[in-house]
Wavefront OBJ file of the C-alpha trace (Angstrom):
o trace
v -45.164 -46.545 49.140
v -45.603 -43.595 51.615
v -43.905 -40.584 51.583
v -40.720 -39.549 53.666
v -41.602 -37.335 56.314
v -39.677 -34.665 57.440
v -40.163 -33.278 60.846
v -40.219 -29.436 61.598
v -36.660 -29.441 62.704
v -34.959 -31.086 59.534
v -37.597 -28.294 57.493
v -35.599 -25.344 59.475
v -32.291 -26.824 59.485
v -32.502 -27.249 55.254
v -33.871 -23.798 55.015
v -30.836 -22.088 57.081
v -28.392 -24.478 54.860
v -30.380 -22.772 51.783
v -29.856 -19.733 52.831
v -26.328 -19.974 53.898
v -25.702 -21.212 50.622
v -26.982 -18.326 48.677
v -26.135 -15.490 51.336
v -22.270 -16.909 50.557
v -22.796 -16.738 46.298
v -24.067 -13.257 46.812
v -20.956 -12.233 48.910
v -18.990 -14.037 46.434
v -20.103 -11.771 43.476
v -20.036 -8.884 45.469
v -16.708 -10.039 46.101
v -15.718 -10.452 42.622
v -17.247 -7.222 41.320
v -16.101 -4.516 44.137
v -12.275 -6.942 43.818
v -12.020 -7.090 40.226
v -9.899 -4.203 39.713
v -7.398 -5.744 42.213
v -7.622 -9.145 39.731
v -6.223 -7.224 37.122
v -2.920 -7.446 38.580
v -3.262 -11.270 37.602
v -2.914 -10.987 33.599
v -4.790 -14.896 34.002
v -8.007 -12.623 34.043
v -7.622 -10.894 30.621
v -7.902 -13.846 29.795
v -10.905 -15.195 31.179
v -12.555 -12.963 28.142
v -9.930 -12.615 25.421
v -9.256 -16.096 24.619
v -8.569 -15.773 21.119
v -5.454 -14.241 22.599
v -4.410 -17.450 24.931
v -5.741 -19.663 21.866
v -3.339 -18.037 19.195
v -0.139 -18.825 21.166
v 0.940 -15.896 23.071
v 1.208 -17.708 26.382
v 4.030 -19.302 24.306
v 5.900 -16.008 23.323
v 7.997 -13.890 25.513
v 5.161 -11.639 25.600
v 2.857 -13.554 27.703
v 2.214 -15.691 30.315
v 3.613 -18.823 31.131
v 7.395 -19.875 29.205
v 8.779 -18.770 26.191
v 10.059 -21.528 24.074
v 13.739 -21.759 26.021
v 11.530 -22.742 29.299
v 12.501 -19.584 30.381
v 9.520 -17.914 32.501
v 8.021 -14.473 31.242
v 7.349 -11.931 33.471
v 5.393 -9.237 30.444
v 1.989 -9.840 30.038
v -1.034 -8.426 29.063
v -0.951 -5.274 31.325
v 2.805 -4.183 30.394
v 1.482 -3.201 27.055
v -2.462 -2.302 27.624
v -1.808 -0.769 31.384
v -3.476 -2.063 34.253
v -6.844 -1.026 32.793
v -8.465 -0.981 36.171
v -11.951 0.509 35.142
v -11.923 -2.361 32.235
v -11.554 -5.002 34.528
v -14.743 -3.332 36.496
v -16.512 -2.748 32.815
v -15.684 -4.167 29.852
v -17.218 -2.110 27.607
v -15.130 0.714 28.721
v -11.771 0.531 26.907
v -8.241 -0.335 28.209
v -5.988 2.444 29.604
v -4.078 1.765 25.999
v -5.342 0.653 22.830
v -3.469 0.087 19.928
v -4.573 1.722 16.594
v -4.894 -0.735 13.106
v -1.648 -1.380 11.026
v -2.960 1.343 9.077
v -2.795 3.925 11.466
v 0.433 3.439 13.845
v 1.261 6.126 16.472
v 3.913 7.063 17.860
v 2.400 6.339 21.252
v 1.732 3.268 19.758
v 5.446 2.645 18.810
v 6.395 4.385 22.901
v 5.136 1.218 24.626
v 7.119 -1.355 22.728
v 10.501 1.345 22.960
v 9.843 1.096 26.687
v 11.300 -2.718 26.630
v 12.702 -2.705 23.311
v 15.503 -0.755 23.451
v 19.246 -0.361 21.997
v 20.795 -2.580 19.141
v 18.122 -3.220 15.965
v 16.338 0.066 17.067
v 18.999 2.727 17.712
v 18.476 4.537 14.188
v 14.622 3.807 14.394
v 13.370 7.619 14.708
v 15.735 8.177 11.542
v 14.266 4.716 9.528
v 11.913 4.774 6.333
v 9.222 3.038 8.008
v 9.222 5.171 11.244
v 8.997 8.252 8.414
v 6.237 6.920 6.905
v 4.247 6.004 9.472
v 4.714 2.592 9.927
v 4.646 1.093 13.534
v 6.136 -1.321 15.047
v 2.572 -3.421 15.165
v 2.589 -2.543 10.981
v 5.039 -5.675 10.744
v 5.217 -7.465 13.912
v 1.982 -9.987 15.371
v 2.615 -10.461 18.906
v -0.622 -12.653 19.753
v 0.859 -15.228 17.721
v 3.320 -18.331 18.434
v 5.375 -17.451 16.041
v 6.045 -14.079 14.151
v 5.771 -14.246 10.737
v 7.917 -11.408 10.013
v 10.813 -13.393 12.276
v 10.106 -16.217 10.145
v 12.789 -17.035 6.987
v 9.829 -18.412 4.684
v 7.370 -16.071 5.730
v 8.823 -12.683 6.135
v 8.430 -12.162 1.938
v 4.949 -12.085 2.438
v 4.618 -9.449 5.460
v 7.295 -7.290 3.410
v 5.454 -7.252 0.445
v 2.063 -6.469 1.481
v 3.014 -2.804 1.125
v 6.541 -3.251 -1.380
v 4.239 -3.980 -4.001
v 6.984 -3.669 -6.735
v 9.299 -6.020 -5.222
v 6.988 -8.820 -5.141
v 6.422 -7.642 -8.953
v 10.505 -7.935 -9.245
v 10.684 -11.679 -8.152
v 8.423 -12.878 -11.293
v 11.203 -11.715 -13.411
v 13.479 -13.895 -15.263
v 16.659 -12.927 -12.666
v 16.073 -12.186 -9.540
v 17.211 -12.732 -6.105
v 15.466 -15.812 -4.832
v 12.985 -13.976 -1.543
v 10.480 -15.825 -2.998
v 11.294 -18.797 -2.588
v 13.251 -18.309 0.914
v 16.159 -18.756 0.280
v 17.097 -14.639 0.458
v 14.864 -12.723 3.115
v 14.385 -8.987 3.060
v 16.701 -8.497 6.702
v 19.265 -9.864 4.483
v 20.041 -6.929 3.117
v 17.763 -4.552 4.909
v 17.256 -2.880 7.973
v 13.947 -2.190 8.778
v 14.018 -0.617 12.166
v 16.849 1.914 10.397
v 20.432 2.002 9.473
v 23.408 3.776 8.262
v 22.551 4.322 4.534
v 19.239 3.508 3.385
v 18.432 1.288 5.822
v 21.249 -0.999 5.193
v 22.453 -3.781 7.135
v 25.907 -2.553 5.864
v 27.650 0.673 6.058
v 27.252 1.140 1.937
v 25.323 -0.768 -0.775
v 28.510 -1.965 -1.701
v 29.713 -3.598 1.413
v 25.526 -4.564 1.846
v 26.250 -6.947 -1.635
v 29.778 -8.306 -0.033
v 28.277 -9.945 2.627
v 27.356 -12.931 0.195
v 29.331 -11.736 -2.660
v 32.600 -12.015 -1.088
v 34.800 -12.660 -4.041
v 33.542 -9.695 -5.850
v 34.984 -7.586 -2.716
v 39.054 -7.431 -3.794
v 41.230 -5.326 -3.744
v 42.571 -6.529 -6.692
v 45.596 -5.093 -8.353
v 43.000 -4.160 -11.512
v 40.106 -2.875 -10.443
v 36.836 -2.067 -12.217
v 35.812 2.032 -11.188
v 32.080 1.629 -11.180
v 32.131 -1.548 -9.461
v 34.194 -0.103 -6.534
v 32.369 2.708 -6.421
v 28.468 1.323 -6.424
v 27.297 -2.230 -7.853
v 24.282 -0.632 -8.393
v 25.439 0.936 -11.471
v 25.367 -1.932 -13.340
v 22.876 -4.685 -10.898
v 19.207 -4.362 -9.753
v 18.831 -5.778 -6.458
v 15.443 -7.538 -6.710
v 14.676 -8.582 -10.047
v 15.529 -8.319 -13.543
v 14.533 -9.066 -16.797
v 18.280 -9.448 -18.244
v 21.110 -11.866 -16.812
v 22.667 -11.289 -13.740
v 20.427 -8.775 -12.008
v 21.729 -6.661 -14.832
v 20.278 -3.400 -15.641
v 19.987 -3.148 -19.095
v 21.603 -6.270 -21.590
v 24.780 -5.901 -23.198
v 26.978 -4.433 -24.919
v 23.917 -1.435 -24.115
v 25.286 -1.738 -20.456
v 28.946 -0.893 -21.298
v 28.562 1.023 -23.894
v 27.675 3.853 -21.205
v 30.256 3.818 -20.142
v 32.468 2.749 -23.248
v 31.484 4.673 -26.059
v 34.620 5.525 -27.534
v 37.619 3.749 -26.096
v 39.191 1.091 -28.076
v 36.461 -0.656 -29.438
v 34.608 1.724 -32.218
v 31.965 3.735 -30.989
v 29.751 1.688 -32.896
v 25.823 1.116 -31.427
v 25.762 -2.747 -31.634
v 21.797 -3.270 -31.769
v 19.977 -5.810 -33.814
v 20.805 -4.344 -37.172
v 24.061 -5.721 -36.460
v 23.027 -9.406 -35.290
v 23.302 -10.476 -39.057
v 26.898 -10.212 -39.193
v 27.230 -12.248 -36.138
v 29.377 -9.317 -34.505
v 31.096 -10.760 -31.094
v 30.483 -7.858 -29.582
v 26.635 -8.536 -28.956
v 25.761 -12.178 -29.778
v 26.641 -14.658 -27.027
v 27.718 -13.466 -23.881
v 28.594 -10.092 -25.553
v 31.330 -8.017 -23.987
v 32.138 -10.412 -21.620
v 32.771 -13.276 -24.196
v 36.426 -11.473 -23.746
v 35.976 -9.008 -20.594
v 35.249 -11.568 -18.466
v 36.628 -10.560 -15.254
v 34.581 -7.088 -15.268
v 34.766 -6.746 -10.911
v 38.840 -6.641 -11.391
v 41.665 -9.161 -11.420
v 44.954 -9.178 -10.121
v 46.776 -10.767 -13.100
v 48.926 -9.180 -16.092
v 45.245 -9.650 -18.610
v 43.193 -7.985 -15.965
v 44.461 -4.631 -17.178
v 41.454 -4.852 -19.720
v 39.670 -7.364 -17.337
v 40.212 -10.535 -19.798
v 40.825 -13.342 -17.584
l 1 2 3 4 5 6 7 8 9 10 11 12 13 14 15 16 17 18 19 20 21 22 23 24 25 26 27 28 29 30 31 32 33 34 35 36 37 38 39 40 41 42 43 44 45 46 47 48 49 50 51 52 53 54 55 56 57 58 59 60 61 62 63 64 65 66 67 68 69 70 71 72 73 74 75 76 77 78 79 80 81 82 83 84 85 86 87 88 89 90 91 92 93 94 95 96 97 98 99 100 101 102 103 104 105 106 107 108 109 110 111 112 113 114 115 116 117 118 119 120 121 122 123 124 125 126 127 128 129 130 131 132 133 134 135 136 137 138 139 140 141 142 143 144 145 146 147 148 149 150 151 152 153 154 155 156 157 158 159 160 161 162 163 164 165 166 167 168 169 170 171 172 173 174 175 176 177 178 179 180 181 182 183 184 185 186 187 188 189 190 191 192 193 194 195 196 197 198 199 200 201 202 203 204 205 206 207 208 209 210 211 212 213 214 215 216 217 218 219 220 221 222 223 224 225 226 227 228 229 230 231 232 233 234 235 236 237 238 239 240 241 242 243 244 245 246 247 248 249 250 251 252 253 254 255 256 257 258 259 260 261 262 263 264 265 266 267 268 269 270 271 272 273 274 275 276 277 278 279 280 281 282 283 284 285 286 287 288 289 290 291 292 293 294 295 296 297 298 299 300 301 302 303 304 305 306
């Protein structure tokens, strides 16, 4: 079978075609190098090269392309945090215009560029909150290249807590204890972690902090128990306990601060008194007759008996 032959004119027309071809991919990456500053306006081209980012689900966030879960479309992207990071775009081993430091080492330029959106409601008292003191930013808690934020999440915000509150993950192995654990309390419960009026409360006081669930201990009652009014923390741990009731230390040794030498003999009812069955520590102890130890409004709730 012969071969094809091409005539002198088809050889110069392919060559010029040839040519064309890669005269136009060199323009093109010319085109792409000198333009790819001007790209960067496009946050689509971070992600050309970060696609762990895309991958992990913050095209799916409100920080991101794309929608956020309502549909809703997101204008803040890559480039509201990290700047337009024009010389990046041109070489990417030069860094971004801003980098954020580890968890570990929060700034409070770090902290600036979330304010700048963030502002008013949760994080009024921030510059005046524990974590702001001590360092920790706002990336310490929060994952924004995620779907989902774990510390926004009821079963999962336990864990990001107590990666640093050490002792309060201790607290919840205890006999009584709030249940955090197990979600069915979460730290923002109670706590406000971007600062609040006392002790980064949710609530004005501890007290009125415990009322929010505990509404029937609130009152007023026409009989009402000092200490409890004043602090429940005198007598209840928060987090966990190794006694009943989140108490502090078992009865009658709870009361008997208190009570030492009103009506009842100032007598120290430890175990050398657990042979004679004394009422006053086996059983429910004080409160076999004081039951109603937060106050009553009946004729008996003078001495708290029900």
């Amino acid at each position: 079978m012969s071969a094809e032959v091409i005539s002198p004119v088809e050889s110069i027309k392919m060559l010029c075609r040839n040519s064309l071809q890669r005269s136009a991919q060199f323009l093109l990456a010319v085109f792409l190098l000198v333009g790819s500053a001007s790209l960067m306006a496009s946050d689509n081209s971070c992600h050309a090269c970060h696609r762990s980012a895309l991958q992990g689900g913050i095209t799916h966030r409100s920080h991101g392309l794309g929608a956020d879960p309502q549909g809703q479309q997101t204008t803040i992207g890559c480039t509201a945090c990290h700047g337009p990071s024009d010389q990046h775009a041109v070489n990417p081993r030069l860094k971004p215009d801003r980098i954020f430091a580890s968890k570990a080492e929060a700034s409070v330029e770090d902290d600036q560029a979330c304010l700048s959106c963030h502002k008013g409601g949760a994080v009024d008292h921030w510059l005046f909150s524990e974590h702001q003191q001590a360092g920790v930013g706002c990336h310490g808690c929060h994952s924004i290249h995620k779907q989902t934020d774990p510390v926004q999440q009821r079963t999962e915000q336990f864990q990001v807590c107590t990666g640093c509150h050490q002792r309060e993950a201790a607290d919840q192995m205890k006999f009584s204890h709030h249940p955090m654990a197990e979600g069915h309390v979460q730290c923002t419960d109670c706590h406000a972690p971007h600062g609040g009026a006392m002790s980064n409360l949710v609530a004005a006081s501890i007290n009125d902090t415990c009322y929010l669930c505990h509404v029937e201990k609130r009152g007023p009652f026409l009989f009402e128990h000092e200490p409890v009014q004043d602090d429940c923390s005198h007598c209840h741990l928060p987090h966990g306990s190794v006694n009943d009731s989140l108490l502090k230390t078992r009865q009658p040794l709870l009361c008997q601060q208190c009570h030492i030498a009103s009506r009842h003999p100032g007598t120290l009812y430890d175990s050398g008194r657990l042979n004679g069955r004394d009422i006053n520590i086996i059983g429910q102890s004080c409160t076999n007759c004081h039951s109603q130890v937060h106050g009553g409004n009946q004729p008996e709730s003078s001495t708290f008996r029900r």
